[in-house]
C-alpha positions as CSV (number, residue, x, y, z in Angstrom):
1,X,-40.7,-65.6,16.2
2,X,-38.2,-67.2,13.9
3,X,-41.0,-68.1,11.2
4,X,-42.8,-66.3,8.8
5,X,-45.3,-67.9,7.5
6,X,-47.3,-70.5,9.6
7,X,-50.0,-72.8,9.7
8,X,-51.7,-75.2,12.0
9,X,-53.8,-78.7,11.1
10,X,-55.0,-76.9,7.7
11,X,-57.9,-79.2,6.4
12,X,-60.2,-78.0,3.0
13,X,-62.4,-79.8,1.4
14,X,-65.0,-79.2,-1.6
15,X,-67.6,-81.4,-1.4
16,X,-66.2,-85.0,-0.6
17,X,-62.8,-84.3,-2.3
18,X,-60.9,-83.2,0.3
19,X,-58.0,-81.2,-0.8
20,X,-56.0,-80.8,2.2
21,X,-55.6,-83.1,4.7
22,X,-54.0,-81.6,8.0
23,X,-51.1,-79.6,6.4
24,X,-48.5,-77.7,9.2
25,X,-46.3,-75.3,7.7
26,X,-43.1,-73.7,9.6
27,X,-41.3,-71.1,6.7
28,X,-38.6,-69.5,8.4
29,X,-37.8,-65.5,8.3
30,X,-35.6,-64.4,5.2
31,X,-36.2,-68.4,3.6
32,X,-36.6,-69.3,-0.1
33,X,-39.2,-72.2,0.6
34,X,-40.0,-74.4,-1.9
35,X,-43.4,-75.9,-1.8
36,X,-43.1,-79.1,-3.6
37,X,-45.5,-81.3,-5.1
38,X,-47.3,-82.9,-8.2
39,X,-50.1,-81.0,-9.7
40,X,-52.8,-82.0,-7.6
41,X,-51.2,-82.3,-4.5
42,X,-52.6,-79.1,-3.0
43,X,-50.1,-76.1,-3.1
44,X,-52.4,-73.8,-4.7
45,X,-55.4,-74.4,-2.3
46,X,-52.4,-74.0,0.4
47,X,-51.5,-71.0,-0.9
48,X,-55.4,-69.7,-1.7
49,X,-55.8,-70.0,2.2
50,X,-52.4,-67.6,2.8
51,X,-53.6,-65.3,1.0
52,X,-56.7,-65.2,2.4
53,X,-58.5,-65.8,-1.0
54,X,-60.1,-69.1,0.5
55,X,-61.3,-69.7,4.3
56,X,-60.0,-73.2,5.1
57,X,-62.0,-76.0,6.0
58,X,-60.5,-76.2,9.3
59,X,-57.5,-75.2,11.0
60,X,-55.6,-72.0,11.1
61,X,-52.8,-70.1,9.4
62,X,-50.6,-67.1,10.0
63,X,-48.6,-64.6,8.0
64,X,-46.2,-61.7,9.3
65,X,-48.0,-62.2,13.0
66,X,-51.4,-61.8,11.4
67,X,-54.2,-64.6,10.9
68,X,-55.5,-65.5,7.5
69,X,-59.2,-65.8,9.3
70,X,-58.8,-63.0,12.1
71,X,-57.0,-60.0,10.6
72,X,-57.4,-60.2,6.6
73,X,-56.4,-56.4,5.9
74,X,-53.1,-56.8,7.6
75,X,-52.0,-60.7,5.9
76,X,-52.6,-58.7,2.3
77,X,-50.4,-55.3,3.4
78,X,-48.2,-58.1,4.1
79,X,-48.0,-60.0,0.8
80,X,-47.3,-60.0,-2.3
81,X,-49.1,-62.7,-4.3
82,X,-48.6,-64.0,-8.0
83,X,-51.0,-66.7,-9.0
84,X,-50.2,-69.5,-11.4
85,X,-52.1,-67.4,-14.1
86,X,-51.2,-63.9,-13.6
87,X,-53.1,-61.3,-14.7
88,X,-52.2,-58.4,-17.4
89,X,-53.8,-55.3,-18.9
90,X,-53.0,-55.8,-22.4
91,X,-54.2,-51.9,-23.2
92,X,-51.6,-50.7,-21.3
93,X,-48.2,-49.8,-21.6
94,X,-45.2,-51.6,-19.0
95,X,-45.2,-48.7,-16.9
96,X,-48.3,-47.8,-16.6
97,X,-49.5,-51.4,-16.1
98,X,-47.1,-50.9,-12.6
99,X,-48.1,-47.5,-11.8
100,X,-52.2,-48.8,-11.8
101,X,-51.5,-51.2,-9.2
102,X,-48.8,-48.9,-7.1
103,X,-52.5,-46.7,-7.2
104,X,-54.3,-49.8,-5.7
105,X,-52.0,-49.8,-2.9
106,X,-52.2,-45.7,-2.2
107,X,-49.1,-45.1,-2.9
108,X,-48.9,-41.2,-3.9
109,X,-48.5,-40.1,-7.1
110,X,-45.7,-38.5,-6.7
111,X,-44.0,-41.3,-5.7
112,X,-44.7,-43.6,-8.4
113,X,-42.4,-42.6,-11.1
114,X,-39.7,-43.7,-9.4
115,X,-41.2,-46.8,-7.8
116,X,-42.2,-47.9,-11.1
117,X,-38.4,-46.8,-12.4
118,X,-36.8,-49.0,-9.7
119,X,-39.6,-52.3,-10.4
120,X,-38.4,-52.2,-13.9
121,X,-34.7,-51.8,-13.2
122,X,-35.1,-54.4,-10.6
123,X,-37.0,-57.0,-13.1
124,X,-35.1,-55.7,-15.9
125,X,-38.0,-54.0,-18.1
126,X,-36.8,-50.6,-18.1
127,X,-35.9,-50.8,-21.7
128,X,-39.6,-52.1,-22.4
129,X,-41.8,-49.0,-20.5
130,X,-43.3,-47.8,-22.9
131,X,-44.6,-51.2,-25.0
132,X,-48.0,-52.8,-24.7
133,X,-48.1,-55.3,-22.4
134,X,-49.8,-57.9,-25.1
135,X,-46.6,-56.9,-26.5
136,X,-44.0,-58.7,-24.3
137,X,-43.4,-62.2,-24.4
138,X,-44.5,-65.1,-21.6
139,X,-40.9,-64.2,-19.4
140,X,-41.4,-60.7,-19.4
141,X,-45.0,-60.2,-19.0
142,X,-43.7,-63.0,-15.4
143,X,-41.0,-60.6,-14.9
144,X,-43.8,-57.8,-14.4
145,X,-46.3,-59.5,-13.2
146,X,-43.3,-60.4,-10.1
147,X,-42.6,-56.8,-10.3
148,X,-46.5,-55.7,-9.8
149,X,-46.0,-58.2,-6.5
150,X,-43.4,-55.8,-5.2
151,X,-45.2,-52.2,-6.1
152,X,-46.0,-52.0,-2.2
153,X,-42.9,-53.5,-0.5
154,X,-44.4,-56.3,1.1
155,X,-42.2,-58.7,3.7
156,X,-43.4,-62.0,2.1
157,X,-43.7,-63.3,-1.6
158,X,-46.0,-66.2,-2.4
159,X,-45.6,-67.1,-5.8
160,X,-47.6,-69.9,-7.2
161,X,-45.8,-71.9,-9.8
162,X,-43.5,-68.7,-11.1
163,X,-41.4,-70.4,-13.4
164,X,-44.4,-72.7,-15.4
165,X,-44.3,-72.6,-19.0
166,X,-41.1,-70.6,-19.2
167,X,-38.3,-71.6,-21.7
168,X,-34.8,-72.5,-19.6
169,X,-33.2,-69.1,-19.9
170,X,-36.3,-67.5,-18.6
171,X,-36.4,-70.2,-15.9
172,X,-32.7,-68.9,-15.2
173,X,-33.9,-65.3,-15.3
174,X,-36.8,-66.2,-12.7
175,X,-34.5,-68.2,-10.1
176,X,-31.8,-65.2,-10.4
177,X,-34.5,-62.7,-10.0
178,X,-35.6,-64.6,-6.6
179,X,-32.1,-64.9,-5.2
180,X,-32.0,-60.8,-5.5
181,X,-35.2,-60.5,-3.7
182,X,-33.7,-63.3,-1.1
183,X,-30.9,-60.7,-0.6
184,X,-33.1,-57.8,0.0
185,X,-34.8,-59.4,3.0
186,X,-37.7,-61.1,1.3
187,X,-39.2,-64.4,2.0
188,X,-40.2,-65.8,-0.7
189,X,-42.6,-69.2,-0.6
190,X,-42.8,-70.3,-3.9
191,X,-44.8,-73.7,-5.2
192,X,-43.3,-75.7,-7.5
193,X,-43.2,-79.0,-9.4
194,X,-40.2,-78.2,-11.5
195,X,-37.6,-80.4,-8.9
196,X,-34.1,-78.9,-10.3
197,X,-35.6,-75.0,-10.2
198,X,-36.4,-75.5,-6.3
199,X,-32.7,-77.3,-5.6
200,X,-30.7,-74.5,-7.1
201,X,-32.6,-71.3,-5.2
202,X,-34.0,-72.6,-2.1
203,X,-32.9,-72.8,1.1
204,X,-35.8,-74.7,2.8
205,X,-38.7,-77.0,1.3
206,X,-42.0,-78.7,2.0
207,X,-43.0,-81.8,0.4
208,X,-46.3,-82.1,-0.3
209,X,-48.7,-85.3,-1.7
210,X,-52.5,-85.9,-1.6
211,X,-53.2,-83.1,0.8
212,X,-50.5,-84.1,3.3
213,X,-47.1,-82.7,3.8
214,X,-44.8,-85.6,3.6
215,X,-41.9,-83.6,5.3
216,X,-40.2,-80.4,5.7
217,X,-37.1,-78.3,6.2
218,X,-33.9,-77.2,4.9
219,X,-32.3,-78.9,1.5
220,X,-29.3,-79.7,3.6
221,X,-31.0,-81.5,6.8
222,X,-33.2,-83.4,4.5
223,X,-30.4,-84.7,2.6
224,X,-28.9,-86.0,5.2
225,X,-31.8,-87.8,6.7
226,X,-32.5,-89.1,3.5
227,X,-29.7,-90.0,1.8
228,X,-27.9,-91.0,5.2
229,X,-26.1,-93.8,3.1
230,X,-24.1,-93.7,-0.1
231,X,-26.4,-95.3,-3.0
232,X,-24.4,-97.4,-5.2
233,X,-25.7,-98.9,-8.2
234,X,-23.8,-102.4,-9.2
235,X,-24.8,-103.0,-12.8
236,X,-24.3,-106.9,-14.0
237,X,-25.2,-109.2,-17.0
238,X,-28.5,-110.8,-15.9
239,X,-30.6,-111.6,-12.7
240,X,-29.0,-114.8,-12.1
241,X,-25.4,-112.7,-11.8
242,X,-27.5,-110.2,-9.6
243,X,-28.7,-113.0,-7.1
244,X,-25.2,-113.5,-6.5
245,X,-24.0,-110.0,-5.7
246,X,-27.3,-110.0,-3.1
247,X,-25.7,-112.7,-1.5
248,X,-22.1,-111.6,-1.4
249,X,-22.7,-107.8,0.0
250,X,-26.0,-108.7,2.5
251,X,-22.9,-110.3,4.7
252,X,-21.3,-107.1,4.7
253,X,-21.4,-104.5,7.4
254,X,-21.3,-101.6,5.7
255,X,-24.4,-102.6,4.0
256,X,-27.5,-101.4,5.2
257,X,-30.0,-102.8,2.5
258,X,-29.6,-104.1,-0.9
259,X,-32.2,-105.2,-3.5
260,X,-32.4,-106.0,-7.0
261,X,-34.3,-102.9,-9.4
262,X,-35.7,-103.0,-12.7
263,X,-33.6,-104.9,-15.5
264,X,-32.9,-102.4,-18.3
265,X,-31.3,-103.9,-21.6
266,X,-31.2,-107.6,-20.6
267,X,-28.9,-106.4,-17.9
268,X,-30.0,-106.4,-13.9
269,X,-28.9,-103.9,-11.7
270,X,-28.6,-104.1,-7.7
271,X,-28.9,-100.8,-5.7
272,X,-26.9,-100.9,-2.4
273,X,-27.5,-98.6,0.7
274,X,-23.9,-98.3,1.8
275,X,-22.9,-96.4,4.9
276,X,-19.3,-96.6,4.8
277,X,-16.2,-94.7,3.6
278,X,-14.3,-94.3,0.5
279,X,-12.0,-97.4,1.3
280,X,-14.5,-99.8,2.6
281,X,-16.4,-98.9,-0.8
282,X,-13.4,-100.0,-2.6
283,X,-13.1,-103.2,-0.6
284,X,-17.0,-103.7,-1.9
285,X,-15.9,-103.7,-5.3
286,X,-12.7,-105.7,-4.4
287,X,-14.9,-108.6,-2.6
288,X,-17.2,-108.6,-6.0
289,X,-14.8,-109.1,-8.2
290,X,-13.2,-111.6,-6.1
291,X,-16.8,-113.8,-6.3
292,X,-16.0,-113.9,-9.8
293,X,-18.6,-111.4,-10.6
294,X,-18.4,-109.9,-14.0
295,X,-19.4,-106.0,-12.8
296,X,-20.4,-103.8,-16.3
297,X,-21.1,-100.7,-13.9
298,X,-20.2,-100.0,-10.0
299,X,-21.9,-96.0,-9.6
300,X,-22.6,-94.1,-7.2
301,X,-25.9,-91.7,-7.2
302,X,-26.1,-88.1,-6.9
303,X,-27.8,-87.0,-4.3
304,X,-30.3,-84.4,-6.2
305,X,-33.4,-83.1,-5.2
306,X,-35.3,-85.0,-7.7
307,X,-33.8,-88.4,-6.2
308,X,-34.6,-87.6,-3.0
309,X,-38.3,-86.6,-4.0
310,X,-38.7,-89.9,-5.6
311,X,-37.8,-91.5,-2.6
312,X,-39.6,-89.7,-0.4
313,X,-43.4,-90.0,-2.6
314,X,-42.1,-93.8,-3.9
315,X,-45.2,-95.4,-2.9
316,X,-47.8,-93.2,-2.3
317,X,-49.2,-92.4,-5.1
318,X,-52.1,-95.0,-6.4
């Protein structure tokens, strides 16, 4: 099988809310999927029922081979989970925090000292073993608790919102920190609602809203189906001057859409779907400044994850 982590027409409800509403998951082998959403969407109920922590309403899942309903011993050998509020032992020290649950998973003692030396080297703690774990600060104490994830070398990570409440060089540390465990063979499915965090480490998302996955894949594929044309932002004085630019680029062919967007400043700005090539942009501009048209900007958006979720959820949300 070329996927990891699976799941099939995933419905859970808790009394008439229903929090998931048919969800099908595909996460490839040795993937960094992003699970994308706004809080509320239904990524942590998603990943609850992966981890076997909550039986689905309806539907099924699989992780490694194994079903979340059918063989639950053999999904948690499999994973290593950190939840959105992680857990500490604020009476212990760093090391001993990691060699209490490298115990839970009977690995012998004799072994731990130098699985628990290789977790801290890994997550970068080694120089904090011996502090209290009330001690460290809200990066490090993520950095163990990811390194308590990894005491029993599982083949998937599902880490639910790992990178919440972090300053940006933690955040750095945390997407660095997943790249590593990318290279050593892990998949890693990680929820998120922090849009630049998931662009920069993953190779594959899911897009999730109200219980429904809107769509999935890799970053790349999805860009392209969504962003098949250039956007291109033509900035002018007023609406009057932007009811003119409608009319002069809806003859041309490059043009796939056009409409006018929110004034901002007294100014009117028209965003254009353009599917053509460098020159044919430039004979855009030429033809608009032959109309007389007084252009203040002519842009062209980046094509960021952010952008593209926007596009995607625009809409759906009441």
């Amino acid at each position: 099988m070329d996927w990891i982590i699976k799941t099939y027409d995933l419905h859970k409800s808790f009394g008439n809310f229903e929090a998931l509403r048919g969800i099908s998951l595909e996460v490839p082998a040795g993937s960094i999927y992003g699970f994308v959403g706004p809080n509320g969407a239904g990524k942590t109920t998603t990943m609850r029922i992966l981890t076997t922590l909550t039986r689905p309403s309806s539907g099924q899942a699989w992780v490694a081979g194994h079903s979340v309903l059918e063989d639950r011993r053999a999904v948690r050998r499999a994973i290593g989970y950190m939840p959105d509020e992680f857990g500490v032992y604020e009476d212990l020290r760093v090391w001993e925090y990691l060699d209490f649950f490298a115990a839970c998973y009977d690995i012998p003692e004799n072994q731990r000292k130098v699985l628990v030396a290789d977790l801290l080297e890994l997550v970068d703690l080694q120089h904090r073993r011996e502090e209290m774990v009330d001690k460290l600060s809200r990066g490090m104490k993520q950095r163990l608790s990811l390194a308590r994830t990894l005491a029993h070398d599982p083949q998937v990570l599902i880490l639910d919102e790992p990178a919440s409440g972090l300053d940006p060089r933690a955040r750095v540390e945390i997407r660095e920190l997943l790249g590593e465990l990318a290279n050593m063979g892990k998949t890693i499915f990680f929820s998120s609602h922090i849009l630049a965090d998931v662009e920069d480490v993953c190779s594959h998302i899911g897009i999730v809203e109200a219980g429904e996955l809107i769509m999935q894949g890799s970053i790349d594929d999805l860009k392209l189906e969504l962003m098949a044309h250039r956007e291109i932002i033509v900035t002018v004085m007023n609406h009057d001057v932007a009811e003119i630019v409608m009319s002069l680029v809806s003859g041309v062919g490059q043009v796939a859409a056009a409409e006018i967007i929110t004034p901002k400043n007294g100014r009117a700005r028209v965003r254009v779907d353009f599917a053509g090539n460098d020159e044919e942009l430039g004979a855009l501009s030429r033809q608009l400044f032959e109309g007389d048209v007084l252009l203040l900007g002519f842009n062209e958006e980046e094509k960021d994850l952010e952008h593209m979720f926007m596009r995607v959820t625009r809409g759906l949300v009441t």
